[in-house]
C-alpha positions in Angstrom: -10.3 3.7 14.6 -8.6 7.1 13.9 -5.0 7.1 14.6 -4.4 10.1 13.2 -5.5 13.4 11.3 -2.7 16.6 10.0 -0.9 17.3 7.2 0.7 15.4 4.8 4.3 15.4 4.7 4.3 15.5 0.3 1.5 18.7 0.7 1.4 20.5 3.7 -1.7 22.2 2.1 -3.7 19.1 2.8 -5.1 17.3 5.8 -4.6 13.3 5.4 -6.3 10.7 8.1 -5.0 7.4 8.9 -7.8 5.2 10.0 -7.9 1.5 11.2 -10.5 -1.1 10.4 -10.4 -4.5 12.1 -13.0 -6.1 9.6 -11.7 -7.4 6.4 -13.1 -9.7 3.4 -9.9 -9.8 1.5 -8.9 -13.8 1.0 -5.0 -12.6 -0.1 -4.8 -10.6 3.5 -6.4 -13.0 5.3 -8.3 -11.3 9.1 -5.7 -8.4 8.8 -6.0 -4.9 11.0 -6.3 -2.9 7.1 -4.5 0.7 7.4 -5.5 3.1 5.5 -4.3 7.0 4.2 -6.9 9.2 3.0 -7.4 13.1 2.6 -9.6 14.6 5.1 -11.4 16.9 2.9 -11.4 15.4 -0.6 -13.4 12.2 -1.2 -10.8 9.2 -3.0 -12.5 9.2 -6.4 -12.2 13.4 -6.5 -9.2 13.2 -5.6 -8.0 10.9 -8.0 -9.5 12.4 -11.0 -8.4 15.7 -9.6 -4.5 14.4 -8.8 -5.0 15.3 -5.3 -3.8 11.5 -4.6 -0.5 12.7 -4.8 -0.8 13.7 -1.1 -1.0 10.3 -0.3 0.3 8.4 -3.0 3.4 10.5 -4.2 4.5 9.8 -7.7 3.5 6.3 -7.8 3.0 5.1 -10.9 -0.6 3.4 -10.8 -2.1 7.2 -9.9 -3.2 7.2 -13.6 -3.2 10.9 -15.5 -5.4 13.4 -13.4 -8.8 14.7 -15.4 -10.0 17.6 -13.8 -11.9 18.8 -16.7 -14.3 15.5 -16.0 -17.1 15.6 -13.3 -17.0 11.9 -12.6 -15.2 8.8 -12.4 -11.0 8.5 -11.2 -7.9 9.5 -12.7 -7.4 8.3 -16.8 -5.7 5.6 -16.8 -5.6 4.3 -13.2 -4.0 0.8 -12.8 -4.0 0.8 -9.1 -5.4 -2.6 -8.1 -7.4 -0.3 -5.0 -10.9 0.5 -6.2 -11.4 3.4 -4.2 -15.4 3.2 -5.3 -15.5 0.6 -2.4 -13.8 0.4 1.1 -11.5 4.2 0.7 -15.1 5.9 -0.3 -16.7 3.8 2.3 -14.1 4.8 5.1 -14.2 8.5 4.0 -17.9 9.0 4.5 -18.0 7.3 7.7 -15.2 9.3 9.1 -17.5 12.4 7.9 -20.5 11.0 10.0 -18.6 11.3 12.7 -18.0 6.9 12.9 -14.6 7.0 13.9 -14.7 9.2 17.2 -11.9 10.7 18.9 -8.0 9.9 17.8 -6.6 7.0 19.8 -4.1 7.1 21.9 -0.5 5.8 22.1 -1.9 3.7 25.5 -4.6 3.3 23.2 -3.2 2.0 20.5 -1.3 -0.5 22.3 -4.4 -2.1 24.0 -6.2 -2.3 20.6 -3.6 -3.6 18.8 -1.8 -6.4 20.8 -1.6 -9.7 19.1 -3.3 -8.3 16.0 -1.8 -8.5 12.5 -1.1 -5.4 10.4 -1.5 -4.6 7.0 0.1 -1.2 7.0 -1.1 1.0 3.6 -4.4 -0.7 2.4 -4.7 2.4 0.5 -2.3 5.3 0.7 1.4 5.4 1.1 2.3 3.8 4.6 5.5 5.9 4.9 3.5 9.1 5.5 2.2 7.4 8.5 4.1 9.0 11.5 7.1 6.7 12.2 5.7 6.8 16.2 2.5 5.4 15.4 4.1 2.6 13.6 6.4 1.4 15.9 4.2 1.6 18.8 2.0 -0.2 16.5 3.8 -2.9 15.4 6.0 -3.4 19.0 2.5 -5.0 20.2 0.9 -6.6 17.0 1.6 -10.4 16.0 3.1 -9.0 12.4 2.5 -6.8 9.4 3.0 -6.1 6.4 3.8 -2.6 4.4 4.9 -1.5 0.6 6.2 1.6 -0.2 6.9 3.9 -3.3 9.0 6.4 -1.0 11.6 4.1 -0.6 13.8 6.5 -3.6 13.8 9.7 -1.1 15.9 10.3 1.4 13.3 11.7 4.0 11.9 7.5 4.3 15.1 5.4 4.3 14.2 5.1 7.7 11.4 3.0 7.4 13.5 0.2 4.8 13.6 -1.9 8.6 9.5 -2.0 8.4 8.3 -1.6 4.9 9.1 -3.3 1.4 10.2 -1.3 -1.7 7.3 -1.5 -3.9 9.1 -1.6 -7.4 7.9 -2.4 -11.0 11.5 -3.3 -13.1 14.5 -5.3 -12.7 16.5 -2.1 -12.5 14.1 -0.4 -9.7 14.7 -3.7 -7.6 18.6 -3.5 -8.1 18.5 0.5 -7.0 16.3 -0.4 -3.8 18.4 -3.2 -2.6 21.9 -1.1 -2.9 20.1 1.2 -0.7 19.2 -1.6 1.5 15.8 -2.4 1.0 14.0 -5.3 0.2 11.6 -5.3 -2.3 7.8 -6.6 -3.7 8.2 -6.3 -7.6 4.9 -6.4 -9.7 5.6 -7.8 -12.8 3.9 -9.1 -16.0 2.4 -12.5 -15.9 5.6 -13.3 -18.4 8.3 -12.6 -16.2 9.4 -15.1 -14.2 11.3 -13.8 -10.7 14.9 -13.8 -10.8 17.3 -15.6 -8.2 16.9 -12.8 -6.2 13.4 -13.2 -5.6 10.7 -16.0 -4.9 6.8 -16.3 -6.0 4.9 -14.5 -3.2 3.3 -17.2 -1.1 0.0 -15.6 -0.9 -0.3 -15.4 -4.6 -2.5 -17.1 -7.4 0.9 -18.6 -9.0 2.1 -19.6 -6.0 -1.0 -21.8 -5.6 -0.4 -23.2 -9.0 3.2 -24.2 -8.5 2.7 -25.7 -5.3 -0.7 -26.5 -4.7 -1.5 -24.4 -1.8 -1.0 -21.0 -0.6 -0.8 -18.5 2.3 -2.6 -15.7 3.2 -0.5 -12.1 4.2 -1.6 -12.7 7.6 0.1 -16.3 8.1 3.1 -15.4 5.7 4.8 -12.6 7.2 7.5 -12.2 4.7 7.0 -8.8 4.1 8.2 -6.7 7.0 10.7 -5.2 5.1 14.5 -5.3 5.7 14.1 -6.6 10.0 14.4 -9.9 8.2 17.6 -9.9 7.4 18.2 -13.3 5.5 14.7 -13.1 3.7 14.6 -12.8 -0.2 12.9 -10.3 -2.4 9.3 -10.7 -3.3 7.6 -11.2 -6.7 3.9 -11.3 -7.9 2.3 -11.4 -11.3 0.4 -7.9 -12.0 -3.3 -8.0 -10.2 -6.6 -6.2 -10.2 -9.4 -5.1 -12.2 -7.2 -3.2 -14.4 -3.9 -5.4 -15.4 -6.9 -7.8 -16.9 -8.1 -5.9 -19.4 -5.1 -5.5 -21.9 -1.5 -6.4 -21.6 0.6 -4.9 -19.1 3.4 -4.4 -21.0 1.0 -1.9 -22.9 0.2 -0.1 -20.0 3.6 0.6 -18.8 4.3 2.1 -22.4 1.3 4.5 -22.2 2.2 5.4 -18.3 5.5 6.2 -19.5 4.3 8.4 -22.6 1.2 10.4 -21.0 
């Protein structure tokens, strides 16, 4: 479902879509509405390897180092845990085929997504989603969740009530939380979380500790600052990437390229 197609608010120079897809196989999520932010006219892995990502991604650190020189492949470097090779490629050629139809909507949008769980931001940054379509959104859907890497500039502090701060240090959780956020910190699988946070319930380690687990969809912890009295969030690194070497190593050589 197309909920919406125009600029981006980082590059006015490029079109973004925000599509919808009510089919999901990821066990972490659990059946989740999966939102996602692509560029209309670039396909994911281009635009990756071409930093064109930054339209939809800002300066997140997991873009990897653009390679434009290169023909094929995504961005040196990536450590997103998104492999755009699957569902984001998937989505952008379908949309090109026409499989999404007309833009929905707000009447829409509230018929479709009534008692339905949202994961805001599958791919793409969630805060470029116009604020309108979110709340309209989420004033009808059972819950959702959203992460962020806006959450420094000033033009998104208005989303801190819907969205989490996505942050990878100690520090970057201390900054977000004086600005009234809360936060979902990434960290290595050494790093335990610190009083201000707990072991995301939908995680691996939780499952160890505790002997079970949630999915995203039954959890609901991460709506950002509208619950009040809720703690930070912290997971060990994941994806295909933060397996291969130490993570600790990959923050150094994000840091130096």
């Amino acid at each position: 479902m197309l909920l919406y197609e125009g600029p981006s608010p980082l590059d006015s120079s490029k079109r973004i879509l925000v599509i919808a897809t009510q089919s999901s196989k990821n066990v972490k999520t659990g059946p989740m509405v999966q939102v996602w932010v692509l560029l209309r006219d670039h396909d994911p892995i281009k635009a990756s390897r071409e930093g064109l990502d930054q339209a939809i991604c800002g300066s997140c650190p997991h873009r990897g180092t653009p390679t434009p020189e290169r023909t094929r492949g995504e961005a040196y470097k990536r450590t997103c845990y998104v492999a755009i090779k699957n569902a984001p490629l998937q989505i952008f050629r379908k949309y090109h085929r026409g499989g999404y139809g007309k833009k929905l909507t707000y009447k829409q949008m509230v018929k479709k997504f009534a008692g339905k769980s949202i994961r805001w931001g599958a791919y793409g940054d969630p805060s470029l989603i116009p604020l309108r379509i979110v709340k309209t959104i989420n004033s009808v859907a059972s819950g959702w969740t959203g992460y962020t890497h806006l959450w420094k500039e000033k033009s998104y502090q208005n989303r801190k009530q819907i969205f989490m701060a996505s942050t990878d240090t100690n520090e970057e959780t201390l900054v977000a939380n004086k600005k009234g956020w809360r936060t979902f910190r990434a960290g290595d699988h050494n790093t335990a979380p610190t009083v201000s946070e707990i072991t995301c319930p939908a995680s691996k380690e939780f499952e160890t500790k505790k002997g079970f687990k949630l999915t995203c969809q039954k959890c609901q912890l991460c709506k950002g600052s509208s619950l009040t009295s809720a703690k930070n969030i912290h997971i060990n690194y994941h994806g295909r990437l933060f397996n291969l070497k130490p993570r600790k190593k990959i923050i150094m050589e994000l840091s130096i390229v």
